[in-house]
C-alpha positions in Angstrom: 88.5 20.9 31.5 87.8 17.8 32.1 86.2 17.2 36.1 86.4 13.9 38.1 85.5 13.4 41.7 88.2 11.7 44.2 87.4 10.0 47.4 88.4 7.7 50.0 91.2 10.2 52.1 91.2 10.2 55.6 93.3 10.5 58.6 95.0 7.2 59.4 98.1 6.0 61.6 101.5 5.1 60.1 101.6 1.6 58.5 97.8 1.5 57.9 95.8 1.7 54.3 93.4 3.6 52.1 91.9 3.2 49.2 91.4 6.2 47.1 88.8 6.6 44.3 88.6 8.5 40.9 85.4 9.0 39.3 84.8 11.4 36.4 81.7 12.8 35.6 81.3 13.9 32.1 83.6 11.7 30.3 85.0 7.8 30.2 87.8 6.9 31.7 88.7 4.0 29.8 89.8 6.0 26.9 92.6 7.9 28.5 95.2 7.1 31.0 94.8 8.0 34.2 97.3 9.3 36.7 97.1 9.8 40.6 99.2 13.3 42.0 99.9 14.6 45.6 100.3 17.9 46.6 101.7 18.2 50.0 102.0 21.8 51.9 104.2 24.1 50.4 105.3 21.6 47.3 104.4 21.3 43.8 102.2 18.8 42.1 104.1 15.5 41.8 102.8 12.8 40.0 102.2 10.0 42.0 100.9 6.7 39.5 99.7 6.2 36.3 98.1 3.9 34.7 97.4 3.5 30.8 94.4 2.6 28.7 96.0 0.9 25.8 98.7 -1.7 27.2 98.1 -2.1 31.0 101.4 -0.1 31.7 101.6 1.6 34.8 104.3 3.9 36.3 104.6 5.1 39.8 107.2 7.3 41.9 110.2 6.1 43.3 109.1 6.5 46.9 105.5 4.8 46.6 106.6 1.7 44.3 105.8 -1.6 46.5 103.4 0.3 48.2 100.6 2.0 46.1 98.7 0.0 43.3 96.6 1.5 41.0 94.0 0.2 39.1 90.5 0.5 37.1 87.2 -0.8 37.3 86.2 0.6 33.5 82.8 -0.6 34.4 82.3 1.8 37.1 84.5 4.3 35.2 86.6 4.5 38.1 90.1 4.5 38.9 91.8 3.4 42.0 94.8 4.0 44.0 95.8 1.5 47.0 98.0 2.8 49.2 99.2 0.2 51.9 102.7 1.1 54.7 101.4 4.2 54.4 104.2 7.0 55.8 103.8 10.2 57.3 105.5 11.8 54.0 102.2 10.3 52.5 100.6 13.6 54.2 98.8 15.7 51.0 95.5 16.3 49.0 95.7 13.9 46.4 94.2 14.2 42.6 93.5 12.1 39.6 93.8 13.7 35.9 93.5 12.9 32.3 97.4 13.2 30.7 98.0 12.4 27.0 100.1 9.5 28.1 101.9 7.5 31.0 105.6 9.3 31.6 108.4 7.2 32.7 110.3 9.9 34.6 108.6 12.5 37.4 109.7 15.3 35.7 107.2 14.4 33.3 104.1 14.6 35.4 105.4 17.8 37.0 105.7 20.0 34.0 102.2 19.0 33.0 100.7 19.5 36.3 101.8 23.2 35.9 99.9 23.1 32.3 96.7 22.8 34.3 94.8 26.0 35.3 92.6 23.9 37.9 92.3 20.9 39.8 89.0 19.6 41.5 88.8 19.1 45.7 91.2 16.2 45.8 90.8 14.0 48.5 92.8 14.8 51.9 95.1 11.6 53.1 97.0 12.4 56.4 99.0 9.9 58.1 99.9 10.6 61.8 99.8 8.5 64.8 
C-alpha cells in the first residue's frame, strides 16, 4: 500500500488557518490524484478534497468549499490542503491517499475509504477557542 506522510495539524482557535501537507515516500505524486480525508471521533472516513493529475479538476465537500484549497507542488512531490475560517466541526485527524480518480459526490470517497485496510498517522487539526 502505498505510504505518504501528512503534516502541518495543530490546535488552533475558530476562524484561524493551517496548512496541511502530504508527502509520499515511495512513489510520485504527480501521477495520481490526490485526495485529502477527515476522520473525526466516532465517524467514518469522509473525503474531504481532491485534486487530479491529468486536468487540474478538483472536488471538495459541501461543507469546506470557499474554505479549503488544495493544491500540488509536483516538484516537492507534495500535496497541500489550505484550510482558512476554520470551524470547530473541522475537529479530526486528517489523511491524504492515492484513489483511481477524483469523485464528484461524497459517497464516492466513502465507499473507497472502507476499501483501505490501513491509513498512515494523519495529522491531528483541532479547532477550539
Amino acid at each position: 500500500q502505498l505510504q505518504f506522510v501528512e503534516s502541518g495539524g495543530g490546535l488552533v482557535q475558530p476562524g484561524g488557518s493551517l496548512r496541511l501537507s502530504c508527502v509520499a515516500s515511495d512513489f510520485t505524486l504527480k501521477y495520481r490524484p490526490i485526495s485529502w480525508f477527515r476522520q473525526a471521533p466516532g465517524k467514518e472516513h469522509e473525503g474531504v478534497a481532491c485534486t487530479s493529475n491529468t486536468d487540474g479538476s478538483t472536488y471538495y465537500t459541501d461543507d469546506v468549499k470557499g474554505r479549503f484549497t488544495i493544491s500540488r507542488d509536483n516538484a516537492k512531490n507534495t500535496v497541500y490542503l489550505q484550510m482558512n475560517s476554520l470551524k470547530p466541526g473541522d475537529t479530526a485527524v486528517y489523511y491524504c491517499q492515492a484513489l483511481p480518480r477524483c469523485g464528484l459526490h461524497g459517497s464516492y470517497y466513502t465507499a473507497y475509504a472502507k476499501t483501505l485496510g490501513s491509513w498512515g498517522q494523519g495529522t491531528q487539526v483541532t479547532v477550539s477557542s
